[in-house]
N, CA and C of each residue as an Amber inpcrd file, in Angstrom:
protein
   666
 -52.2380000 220.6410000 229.5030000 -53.5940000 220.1000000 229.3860000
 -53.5510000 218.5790000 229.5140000 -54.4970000 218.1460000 230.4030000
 -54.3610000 216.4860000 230.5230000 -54.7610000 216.0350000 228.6730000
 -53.9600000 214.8640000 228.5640000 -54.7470000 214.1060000 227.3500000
 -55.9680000 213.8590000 227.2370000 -56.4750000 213.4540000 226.0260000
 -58.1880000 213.0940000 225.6390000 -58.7050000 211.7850000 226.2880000
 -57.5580000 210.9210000 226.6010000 -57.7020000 209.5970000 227.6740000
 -58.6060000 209.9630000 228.7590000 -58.0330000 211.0770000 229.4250000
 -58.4680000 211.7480000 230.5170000 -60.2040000 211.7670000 230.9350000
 -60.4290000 212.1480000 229.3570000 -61.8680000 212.4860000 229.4620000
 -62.5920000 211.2150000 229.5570000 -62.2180000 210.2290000 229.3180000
 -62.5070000 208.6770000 229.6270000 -62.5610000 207.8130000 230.7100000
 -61.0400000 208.4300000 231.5570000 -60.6010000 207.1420000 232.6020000
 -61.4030000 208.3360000 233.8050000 -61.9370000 206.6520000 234.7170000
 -62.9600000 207.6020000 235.4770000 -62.5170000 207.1330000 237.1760000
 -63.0010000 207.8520000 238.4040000 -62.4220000 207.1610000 239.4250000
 -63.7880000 207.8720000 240.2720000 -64.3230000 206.9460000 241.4880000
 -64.8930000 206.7510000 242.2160000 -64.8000000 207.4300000 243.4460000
 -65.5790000 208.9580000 243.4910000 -65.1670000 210.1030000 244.3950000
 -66.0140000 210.2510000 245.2510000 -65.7780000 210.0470000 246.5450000
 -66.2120000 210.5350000 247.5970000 -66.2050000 211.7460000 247.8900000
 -65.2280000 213.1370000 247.6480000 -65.5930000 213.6600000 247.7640000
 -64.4120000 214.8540000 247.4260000 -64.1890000 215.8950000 247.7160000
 -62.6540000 216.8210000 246.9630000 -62.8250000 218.1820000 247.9710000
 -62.1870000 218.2710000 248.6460000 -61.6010000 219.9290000 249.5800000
 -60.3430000 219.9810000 249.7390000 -60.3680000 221.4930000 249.8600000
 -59.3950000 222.1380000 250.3630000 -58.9980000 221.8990000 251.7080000
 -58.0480000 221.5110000 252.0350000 -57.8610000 221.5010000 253.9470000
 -56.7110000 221.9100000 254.2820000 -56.1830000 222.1820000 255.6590000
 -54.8680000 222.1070000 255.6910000 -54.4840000 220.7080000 256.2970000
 -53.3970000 220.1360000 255.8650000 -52.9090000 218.9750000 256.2900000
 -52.8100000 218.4740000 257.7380000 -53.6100000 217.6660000 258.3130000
 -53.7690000 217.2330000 259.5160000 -52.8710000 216.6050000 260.4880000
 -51.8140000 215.6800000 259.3300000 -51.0480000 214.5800000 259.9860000
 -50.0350000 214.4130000 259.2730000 -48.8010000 214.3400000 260.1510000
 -47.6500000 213.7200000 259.3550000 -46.5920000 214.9750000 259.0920000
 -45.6760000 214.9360000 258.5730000 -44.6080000 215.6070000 258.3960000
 -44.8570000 216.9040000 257.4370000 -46.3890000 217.1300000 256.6910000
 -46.6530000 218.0950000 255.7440000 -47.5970000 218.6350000 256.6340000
 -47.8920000 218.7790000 257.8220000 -48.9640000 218.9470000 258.9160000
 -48.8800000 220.6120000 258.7210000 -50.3890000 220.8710000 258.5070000
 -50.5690000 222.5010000 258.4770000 -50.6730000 222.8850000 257.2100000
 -50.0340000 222.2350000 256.0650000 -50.1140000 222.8980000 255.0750000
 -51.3300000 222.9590000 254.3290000 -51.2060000 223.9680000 253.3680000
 -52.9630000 224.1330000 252.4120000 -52.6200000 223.1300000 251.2950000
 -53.5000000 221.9610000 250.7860000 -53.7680000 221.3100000 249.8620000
 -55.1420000 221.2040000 249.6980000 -54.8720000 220.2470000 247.8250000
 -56.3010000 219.3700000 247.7610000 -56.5530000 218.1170000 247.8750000
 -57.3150000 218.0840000 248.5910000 -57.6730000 216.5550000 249.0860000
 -58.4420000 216.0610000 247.4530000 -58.5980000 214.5310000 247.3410000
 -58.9810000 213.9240000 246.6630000 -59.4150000 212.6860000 247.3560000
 -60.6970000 212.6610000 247.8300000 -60.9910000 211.4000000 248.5410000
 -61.9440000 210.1290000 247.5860000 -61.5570000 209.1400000 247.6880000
 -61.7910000 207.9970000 246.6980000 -62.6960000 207.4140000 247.4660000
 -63.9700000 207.1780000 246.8850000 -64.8740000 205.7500000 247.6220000
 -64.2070000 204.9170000 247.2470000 -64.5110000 203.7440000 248.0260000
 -64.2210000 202.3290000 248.4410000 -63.3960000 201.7380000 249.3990000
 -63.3320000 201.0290000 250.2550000 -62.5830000 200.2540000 251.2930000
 -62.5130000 198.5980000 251.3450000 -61.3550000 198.3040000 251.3200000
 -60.9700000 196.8130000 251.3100000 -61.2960000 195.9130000 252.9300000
 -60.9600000 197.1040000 253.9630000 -60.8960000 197.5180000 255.4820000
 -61.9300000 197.5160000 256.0170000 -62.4150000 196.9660000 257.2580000
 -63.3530000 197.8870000 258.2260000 -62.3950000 197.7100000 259.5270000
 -62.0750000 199.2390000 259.6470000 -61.1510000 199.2270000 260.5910000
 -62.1750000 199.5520000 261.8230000 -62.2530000 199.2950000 263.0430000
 -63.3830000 198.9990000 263.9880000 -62.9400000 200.8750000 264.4500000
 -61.9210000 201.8250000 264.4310000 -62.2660000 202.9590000 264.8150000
 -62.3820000 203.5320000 263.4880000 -62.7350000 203.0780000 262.5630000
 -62.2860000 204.1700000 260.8880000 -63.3590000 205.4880000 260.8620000
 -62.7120000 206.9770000 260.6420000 -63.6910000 207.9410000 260.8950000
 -63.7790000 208.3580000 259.6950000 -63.8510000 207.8250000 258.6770000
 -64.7630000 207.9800000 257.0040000 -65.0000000 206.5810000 256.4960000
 -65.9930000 206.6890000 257.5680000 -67.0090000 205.0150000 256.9850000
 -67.7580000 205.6100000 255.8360000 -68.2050000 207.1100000 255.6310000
 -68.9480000 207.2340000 254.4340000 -68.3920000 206.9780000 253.2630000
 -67.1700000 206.7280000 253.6270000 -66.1690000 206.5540000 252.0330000
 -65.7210000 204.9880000 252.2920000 -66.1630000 203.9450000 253.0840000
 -65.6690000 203.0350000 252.8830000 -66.7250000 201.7750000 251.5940000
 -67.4190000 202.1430000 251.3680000 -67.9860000 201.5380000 250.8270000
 -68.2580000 202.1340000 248.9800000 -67.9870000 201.6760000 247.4620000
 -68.1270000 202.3310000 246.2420000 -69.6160000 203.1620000 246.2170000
 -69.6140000 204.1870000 245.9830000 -70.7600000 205.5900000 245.7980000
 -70.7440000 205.6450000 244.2110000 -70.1420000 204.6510000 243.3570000
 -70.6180000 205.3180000 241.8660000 -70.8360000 206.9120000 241.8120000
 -69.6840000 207.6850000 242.3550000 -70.0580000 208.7340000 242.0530000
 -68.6840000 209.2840000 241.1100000 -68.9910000 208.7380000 240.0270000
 -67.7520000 208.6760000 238.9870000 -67.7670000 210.1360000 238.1210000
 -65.8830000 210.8640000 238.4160000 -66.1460000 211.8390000 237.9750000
 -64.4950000 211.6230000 236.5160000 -64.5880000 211.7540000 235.3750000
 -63.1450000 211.4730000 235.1090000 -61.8050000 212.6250000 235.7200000
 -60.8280000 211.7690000 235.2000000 -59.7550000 212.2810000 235.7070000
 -59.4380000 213.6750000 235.1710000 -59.7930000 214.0900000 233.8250000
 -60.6280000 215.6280000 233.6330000 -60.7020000 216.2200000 234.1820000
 -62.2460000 216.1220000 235.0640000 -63.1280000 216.6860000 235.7650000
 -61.9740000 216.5550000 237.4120000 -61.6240000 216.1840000 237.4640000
 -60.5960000 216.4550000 239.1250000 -60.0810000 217.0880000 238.4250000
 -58.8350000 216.9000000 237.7010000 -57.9030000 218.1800000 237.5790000
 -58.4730000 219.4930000 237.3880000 -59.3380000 219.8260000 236.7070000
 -60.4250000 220.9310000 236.8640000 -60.8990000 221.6010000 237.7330000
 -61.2610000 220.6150000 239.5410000 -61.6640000 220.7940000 240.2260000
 -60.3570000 221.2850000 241.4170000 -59.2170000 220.8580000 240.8910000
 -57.7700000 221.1150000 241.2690000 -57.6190000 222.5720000 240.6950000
 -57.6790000 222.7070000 239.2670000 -56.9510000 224.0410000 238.9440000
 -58.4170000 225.3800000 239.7220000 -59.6710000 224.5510000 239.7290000
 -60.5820000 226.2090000 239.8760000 -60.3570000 226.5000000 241.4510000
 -59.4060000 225.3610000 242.4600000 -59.4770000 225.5300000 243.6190000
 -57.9930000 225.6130000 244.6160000 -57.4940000 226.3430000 242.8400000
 -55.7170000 227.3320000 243.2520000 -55.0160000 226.4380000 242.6480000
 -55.0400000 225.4510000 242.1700000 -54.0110000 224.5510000 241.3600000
 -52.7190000 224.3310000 242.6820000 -52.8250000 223.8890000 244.2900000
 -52.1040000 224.2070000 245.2040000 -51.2600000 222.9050000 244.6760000
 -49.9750000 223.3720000 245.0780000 -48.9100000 222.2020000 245.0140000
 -48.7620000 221.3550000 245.2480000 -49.4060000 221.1320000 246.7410000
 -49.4090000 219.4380000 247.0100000 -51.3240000 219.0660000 247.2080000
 -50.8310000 217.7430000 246.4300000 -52.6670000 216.9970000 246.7430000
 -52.1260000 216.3140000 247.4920000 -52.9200000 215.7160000 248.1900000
 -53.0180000 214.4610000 248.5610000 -53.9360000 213.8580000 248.3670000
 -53.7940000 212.2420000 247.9150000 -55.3690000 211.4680000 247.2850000
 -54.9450000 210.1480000 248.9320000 -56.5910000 209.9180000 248.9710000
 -56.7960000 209.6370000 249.9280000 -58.3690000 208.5490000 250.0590000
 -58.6080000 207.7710000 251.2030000 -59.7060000 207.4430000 251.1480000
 -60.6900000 207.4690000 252.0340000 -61.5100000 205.7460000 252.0660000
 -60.8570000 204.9480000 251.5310000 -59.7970000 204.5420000 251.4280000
 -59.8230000 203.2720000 250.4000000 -58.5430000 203.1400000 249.8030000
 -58.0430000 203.5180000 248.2220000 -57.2020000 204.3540000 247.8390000
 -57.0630000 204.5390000 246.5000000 -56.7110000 203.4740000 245.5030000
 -55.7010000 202.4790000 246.1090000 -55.0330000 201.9620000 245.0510000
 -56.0340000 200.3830000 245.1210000 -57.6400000 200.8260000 245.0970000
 -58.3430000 199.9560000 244.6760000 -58.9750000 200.0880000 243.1170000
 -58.4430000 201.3980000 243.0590000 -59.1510000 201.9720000 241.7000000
 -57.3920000 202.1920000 240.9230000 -57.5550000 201.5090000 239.8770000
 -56.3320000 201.7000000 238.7370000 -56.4040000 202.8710000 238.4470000
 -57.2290000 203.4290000 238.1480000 -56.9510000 204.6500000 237.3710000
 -56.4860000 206.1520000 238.2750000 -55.8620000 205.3540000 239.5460000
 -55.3350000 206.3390000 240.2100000 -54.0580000 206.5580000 240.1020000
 -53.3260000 205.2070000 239.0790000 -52.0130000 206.0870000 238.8460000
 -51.7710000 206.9540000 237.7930000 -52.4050000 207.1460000 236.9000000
 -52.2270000 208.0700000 235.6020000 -52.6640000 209.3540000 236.1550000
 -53.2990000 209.4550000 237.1950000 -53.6680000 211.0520000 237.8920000
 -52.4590000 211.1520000 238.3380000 -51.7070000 210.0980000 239.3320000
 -50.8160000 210.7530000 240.0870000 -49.6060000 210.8840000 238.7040000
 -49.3970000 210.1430000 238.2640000 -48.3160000 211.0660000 236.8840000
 -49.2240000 212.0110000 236.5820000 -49.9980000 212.4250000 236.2570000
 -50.4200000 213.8470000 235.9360000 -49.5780000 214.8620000 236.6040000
 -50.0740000 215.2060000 237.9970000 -49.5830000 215.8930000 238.8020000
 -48.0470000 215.9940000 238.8720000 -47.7370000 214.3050000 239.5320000
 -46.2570000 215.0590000 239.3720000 -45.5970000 215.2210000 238.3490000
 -45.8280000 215.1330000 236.9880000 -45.0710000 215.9420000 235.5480000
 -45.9560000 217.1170000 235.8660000 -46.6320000 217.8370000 236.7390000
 -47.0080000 219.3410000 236.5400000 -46.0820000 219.7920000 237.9170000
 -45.5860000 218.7620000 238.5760000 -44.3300000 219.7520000 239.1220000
 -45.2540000 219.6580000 240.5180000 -46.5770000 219.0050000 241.1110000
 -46.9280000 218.5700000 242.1770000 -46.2980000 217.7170000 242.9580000
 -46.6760000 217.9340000 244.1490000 -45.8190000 217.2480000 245.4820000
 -47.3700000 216.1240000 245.8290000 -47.3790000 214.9900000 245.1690000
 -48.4190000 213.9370000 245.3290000 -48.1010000 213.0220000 246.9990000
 -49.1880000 212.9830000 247.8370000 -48.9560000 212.2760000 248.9130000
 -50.5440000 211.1720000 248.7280000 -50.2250000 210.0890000 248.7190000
 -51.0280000 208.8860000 249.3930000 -51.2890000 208.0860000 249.8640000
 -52.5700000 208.5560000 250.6220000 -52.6640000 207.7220000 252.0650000
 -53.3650000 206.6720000 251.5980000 -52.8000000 205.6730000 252.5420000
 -53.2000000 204.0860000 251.9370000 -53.4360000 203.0900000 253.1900000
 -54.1430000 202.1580000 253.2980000 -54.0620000 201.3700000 254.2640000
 -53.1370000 200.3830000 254.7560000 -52.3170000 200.0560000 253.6010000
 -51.1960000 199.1000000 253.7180000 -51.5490000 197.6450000 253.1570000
 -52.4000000 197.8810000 253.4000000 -53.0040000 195.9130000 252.7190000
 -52.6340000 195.7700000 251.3620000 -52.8530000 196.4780000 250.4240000
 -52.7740000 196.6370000 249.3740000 -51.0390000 196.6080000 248.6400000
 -50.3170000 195.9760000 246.9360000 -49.3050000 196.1450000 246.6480000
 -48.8730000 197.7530000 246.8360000 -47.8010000 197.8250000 246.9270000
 -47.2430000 199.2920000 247.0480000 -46.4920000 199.8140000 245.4890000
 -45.8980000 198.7490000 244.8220000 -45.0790000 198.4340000 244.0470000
 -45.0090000 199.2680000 243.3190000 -46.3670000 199.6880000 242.1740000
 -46.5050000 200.0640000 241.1570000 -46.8480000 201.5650000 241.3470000
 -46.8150000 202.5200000 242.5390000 -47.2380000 203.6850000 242.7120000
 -45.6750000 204.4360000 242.6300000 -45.3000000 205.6170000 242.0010000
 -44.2800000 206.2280000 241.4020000 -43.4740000 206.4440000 242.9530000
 -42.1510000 206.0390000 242.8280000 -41.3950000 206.4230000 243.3550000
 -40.9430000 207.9420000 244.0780000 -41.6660000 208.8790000 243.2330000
 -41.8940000 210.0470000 243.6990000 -42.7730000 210.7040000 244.8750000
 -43.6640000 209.9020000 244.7810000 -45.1270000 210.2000000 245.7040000
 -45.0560000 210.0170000 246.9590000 -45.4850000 210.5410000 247.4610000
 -45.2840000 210.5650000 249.1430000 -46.3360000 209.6240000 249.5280000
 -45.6800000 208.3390000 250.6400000 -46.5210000 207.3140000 250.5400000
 -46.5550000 207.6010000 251.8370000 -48.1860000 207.4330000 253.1520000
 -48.3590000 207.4710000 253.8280000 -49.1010000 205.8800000 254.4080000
 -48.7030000 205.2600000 255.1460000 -49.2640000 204.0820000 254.8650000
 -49.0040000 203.6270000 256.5390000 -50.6020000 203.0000000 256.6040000
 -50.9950000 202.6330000 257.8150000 -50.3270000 201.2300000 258.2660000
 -50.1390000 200.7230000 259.0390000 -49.7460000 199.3180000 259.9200000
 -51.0770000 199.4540000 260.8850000 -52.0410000 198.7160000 260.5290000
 -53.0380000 198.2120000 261.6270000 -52.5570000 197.6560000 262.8930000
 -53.1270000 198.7080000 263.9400000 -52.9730000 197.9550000 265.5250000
 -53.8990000 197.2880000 265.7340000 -53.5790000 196.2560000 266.3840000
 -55.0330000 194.8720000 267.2290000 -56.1340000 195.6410000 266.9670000
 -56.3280000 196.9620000 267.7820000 -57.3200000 197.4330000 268.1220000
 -58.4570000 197.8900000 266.8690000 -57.6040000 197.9470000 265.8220000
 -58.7340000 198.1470000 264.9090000 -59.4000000 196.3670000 264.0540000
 -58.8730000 195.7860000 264.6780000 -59.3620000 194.4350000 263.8490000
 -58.7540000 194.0970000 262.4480000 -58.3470000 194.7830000 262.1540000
 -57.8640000 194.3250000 260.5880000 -55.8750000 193.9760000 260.6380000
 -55.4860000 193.2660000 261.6830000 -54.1990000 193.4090000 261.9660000
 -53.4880000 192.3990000 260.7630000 -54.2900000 191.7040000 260.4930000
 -54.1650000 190.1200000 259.7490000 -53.3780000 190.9460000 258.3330000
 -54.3470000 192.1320000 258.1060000 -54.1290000 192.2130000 256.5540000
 -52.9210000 193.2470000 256.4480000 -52.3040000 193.3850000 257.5140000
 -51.0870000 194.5000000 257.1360000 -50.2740000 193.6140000 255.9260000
 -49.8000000 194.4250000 255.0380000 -48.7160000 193.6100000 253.9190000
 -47.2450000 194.7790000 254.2050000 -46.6620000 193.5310000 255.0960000
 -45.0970000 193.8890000 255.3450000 -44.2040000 194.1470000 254.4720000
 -44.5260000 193.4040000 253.2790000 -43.8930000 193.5960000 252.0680000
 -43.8840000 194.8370000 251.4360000 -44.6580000 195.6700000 251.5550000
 -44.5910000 197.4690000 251.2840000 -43.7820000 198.0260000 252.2450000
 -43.1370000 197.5490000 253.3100000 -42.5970000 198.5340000 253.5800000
 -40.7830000 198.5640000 252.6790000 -40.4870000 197.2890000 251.8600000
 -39.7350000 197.6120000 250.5910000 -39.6880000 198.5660000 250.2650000
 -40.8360000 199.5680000 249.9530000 -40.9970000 200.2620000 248.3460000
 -41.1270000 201.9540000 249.3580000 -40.7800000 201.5090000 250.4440000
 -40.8560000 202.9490000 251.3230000 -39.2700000 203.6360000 251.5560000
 -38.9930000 205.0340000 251.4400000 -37.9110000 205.6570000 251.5480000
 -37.8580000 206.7260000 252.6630000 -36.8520000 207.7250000 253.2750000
 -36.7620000 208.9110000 254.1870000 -37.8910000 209.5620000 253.8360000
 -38.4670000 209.6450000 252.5190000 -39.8240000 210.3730000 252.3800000
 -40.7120000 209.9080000 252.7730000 -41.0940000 209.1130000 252.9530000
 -42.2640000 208.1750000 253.0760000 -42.5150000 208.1800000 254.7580000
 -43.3320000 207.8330000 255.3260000 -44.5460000 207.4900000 256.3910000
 -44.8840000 206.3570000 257.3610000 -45.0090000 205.7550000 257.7420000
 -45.5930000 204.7790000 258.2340000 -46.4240000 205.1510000 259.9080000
 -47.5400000 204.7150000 259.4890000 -48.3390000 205.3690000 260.6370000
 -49.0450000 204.3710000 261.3460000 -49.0940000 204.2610000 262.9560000
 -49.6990000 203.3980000 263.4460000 -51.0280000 204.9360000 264.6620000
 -52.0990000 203.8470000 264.8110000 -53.6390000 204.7130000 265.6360000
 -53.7250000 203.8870000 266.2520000 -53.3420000 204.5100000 267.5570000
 -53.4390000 203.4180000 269.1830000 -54.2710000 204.2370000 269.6790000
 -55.3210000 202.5610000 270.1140000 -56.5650000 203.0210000 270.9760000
 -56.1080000 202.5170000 272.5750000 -54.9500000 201.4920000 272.7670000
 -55.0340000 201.6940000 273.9360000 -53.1050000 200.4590000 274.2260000
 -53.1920000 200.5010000 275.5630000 -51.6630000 200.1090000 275.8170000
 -51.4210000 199.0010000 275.2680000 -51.8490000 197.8330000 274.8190000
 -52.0980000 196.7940000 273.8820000 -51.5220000 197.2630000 272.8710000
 -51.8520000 198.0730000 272.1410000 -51.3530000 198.6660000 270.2840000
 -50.2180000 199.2930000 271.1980000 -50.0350000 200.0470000 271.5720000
 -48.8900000 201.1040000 271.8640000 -47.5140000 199.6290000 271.8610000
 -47.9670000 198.6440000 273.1340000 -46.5540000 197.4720000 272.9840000
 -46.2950000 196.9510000 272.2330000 -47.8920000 196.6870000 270.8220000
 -47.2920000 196.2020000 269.5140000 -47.2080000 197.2100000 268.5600000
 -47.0130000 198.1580000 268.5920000 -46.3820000 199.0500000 267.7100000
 -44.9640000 199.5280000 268.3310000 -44.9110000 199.3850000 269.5360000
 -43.2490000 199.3830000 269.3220000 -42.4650000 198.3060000 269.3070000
 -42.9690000 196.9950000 269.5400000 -42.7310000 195.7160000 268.9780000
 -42.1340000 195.5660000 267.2900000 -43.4090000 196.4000000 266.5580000
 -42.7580000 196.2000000 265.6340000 -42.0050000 197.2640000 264.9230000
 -42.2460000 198.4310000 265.6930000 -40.7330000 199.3910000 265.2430000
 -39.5120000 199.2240000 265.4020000 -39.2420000 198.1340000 266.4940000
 -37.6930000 197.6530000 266.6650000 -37.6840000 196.4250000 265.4230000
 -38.2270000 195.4560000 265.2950000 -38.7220000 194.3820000 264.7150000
 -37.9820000 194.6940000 263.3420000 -38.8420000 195.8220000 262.6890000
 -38.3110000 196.0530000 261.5480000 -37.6480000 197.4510000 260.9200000
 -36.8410000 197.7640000 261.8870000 -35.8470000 198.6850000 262.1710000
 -36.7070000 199.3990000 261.5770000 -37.7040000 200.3350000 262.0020000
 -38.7390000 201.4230000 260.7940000 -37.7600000 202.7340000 260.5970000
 -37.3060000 203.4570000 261.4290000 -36.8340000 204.6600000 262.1770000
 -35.1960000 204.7720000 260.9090000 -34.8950000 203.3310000 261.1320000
 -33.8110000 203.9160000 259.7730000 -33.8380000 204.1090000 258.9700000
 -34.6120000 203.5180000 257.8930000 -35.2760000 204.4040000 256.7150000
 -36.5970000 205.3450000 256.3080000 -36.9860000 205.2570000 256.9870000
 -38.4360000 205.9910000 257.1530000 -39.0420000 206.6930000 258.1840000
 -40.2420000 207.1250000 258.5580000 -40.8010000 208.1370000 258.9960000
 -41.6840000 207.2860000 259.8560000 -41.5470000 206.8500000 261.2290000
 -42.8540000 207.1210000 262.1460000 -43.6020000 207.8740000 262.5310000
 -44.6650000 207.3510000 262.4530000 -45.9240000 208.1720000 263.1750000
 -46.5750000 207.8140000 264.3530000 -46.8800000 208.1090000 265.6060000
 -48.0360000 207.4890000 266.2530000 -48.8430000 208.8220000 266.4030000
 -50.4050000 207.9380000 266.4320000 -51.4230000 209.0090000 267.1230000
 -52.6090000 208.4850000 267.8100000 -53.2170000 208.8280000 269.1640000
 -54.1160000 208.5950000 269.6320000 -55.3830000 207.9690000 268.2800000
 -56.0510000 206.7950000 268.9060000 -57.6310000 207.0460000 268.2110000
 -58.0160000 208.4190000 268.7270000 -58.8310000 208.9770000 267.8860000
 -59.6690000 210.3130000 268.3270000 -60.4150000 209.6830000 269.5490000
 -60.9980000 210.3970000 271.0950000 -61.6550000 210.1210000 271.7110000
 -61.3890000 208.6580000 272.3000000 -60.6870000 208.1440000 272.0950000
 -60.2950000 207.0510000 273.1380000 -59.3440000 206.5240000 274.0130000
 -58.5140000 207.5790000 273.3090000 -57.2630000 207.4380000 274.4380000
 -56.9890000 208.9460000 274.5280000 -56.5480000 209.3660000 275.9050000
 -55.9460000 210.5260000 275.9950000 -54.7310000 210.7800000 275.2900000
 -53.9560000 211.6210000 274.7340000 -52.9190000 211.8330000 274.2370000
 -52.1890000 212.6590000 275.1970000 -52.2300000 212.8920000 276.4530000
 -51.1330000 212.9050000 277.1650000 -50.3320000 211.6430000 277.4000000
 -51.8110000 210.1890000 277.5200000 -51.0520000 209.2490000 278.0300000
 -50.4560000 208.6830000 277.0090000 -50.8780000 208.3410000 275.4800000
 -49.4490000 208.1850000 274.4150000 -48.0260000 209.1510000 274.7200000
 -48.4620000 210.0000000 274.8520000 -47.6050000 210.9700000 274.9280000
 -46.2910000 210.4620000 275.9720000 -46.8470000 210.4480000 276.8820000
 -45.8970000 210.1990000 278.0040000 -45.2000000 208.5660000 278.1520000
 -45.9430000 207.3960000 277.4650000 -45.4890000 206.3640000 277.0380000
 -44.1230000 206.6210000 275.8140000 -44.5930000 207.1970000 275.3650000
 -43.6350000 207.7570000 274.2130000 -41.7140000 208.2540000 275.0540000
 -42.6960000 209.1640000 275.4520000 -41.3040000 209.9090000 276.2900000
 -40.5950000 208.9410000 277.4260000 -41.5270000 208.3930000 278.1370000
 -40.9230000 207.2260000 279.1220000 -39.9310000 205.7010000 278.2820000
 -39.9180000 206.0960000 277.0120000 -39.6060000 204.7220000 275.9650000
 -38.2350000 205.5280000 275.4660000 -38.3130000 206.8180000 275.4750000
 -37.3600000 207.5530000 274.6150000 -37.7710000 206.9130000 272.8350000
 -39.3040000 206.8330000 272.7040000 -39.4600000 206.0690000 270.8060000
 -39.0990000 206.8380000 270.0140000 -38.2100000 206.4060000 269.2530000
 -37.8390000 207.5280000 268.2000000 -39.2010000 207.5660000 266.4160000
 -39.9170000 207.8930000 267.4490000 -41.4390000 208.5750000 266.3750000
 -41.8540000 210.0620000 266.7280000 -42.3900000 209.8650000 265.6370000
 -43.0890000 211.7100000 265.4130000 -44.9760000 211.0170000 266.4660000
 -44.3540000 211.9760000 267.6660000 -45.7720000 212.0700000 268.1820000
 -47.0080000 213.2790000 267.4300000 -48.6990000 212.6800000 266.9940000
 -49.0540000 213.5690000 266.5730000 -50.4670000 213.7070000 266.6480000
 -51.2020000 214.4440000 266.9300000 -52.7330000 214.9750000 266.8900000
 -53.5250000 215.0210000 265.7180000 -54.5720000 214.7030000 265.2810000
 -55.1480000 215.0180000 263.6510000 -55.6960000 216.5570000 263.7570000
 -54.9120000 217.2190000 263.2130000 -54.8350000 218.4580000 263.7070000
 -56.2460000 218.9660000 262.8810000 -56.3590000 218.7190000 261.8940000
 -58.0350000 218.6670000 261.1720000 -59.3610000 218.5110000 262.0570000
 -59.5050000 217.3960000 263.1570000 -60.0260000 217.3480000 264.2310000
 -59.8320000 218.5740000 265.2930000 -58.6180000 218.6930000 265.4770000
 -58.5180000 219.8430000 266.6020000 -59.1340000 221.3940000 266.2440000
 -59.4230000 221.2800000 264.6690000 -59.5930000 222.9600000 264.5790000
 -61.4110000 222.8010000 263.5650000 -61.6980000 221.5260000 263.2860000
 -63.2550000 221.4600000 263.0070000 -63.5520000 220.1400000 263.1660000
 -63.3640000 219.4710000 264.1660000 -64.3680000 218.3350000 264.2740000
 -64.1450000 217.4860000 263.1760000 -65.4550000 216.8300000 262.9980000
 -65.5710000 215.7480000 261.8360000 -65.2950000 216.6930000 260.4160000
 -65.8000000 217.9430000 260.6570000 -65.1560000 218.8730000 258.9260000
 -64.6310000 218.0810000 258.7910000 -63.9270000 218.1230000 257.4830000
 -62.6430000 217.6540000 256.7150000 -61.8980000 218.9530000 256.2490000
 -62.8860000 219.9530000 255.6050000 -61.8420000 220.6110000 255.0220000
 -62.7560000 221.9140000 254.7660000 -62.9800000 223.2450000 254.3300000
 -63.9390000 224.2010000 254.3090000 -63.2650000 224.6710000 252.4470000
């Protein structure tokens, strides 16, 4: 049972489904999403602008785990946004979970410290390309606090991002300790032609589709 704290500390929800995992190395699997209003970001392609901005729609940390156990208590969440680690009271959820023996993943924009989020948690964390405008605010300094578990994901809208994202995958050797990602923006670049940039480079990244998109559109999750 969470503590009586619980029923107190409150966090700023956009919104909570079931989905299967879209992106990244847990791709396909059934979790619960936990999506957080607020954004530090306006990333010029971001496809949950409804969550970039605070919705006061405050539920406590209670009331999620609740909404976790009536909807299978599934093993892995992932909390998500937005951005989470704008709201403090998102790390005492994620110790929740993982002392219940959950596989915690969160997606983050990167701007933000990395520091203080548990060593356990599966950190998914963006590097802004040109193309979304917010390149200024990547914080290089998180990629410290990243391990073989961990993520790093770049969204190329066009051959511009693709040369500086592999610019800076050699740059800062990503591939030896950690996990690349690339993936098309939705709808603006074909993903044959990442695709085949990829293969013509020999990049040692995980090429990938938002597979959530491929099987409902804007859905998120049913």
């Amino acid at each position: 049972m969470p503590s009586s704290e619980f029923n107190l500390l409150t966090l700023d929800v956009a919104e909570t489904f079931v989905s299967l995992q879209g992106e990244g190395a847990h791709v396909g699997l059934p979790m619960f999403f936990i999506r957080l209003a607020g954004c530090n970001l306006r990333c010029r392609w971001c496809d949950t602008v409804y969550a970039q901005r605070p919705l006061k729609r405050f539920l406590t940390l209670s009331q999620l785990i609740s909404l976790w156990e009536q909807n299978g208590a599934l093993k892995y969440v992932q909390i998500t946004g937005g951005e989470p680690l704008l709201q403090k009271n998102v790390y005492p959820l994620m110790e929740f979970f993982l002392k219940k023996g959950v596989k915690v993943l969160l997606e983050t924009n990167g701007s933000l410290s990395l520091e203080k989020v548990p060593r356990e948690v599966v950190k998914i964390m963006d590097l802004k390309t040109p193309s979304s405008g917010m390149e200024k605010y990547n914080n290089f300094k998180n990629l410290a606090f990243l391990n073989g578990k961990d993520e790093v994901k770049f969204v190329i809208a066009d051959r511009n991002d693709y040369l500086w994202t592999k610019k800076i995958i050699f740059s800062f050797y990503l591939p030896v300790f950690t996990n690349v990602l690339v993936s098309p923006v939705f709808g603006r670049l074909d993903p044959r032609e990442l695709a085949a940039w990829v293969l013509e480079d020999r990049l040692p990244v995980r090429f990938q589709l938002q597979l959530h998109k491929v099987l409902w559109g804007d859905r998120p999750g049913v």
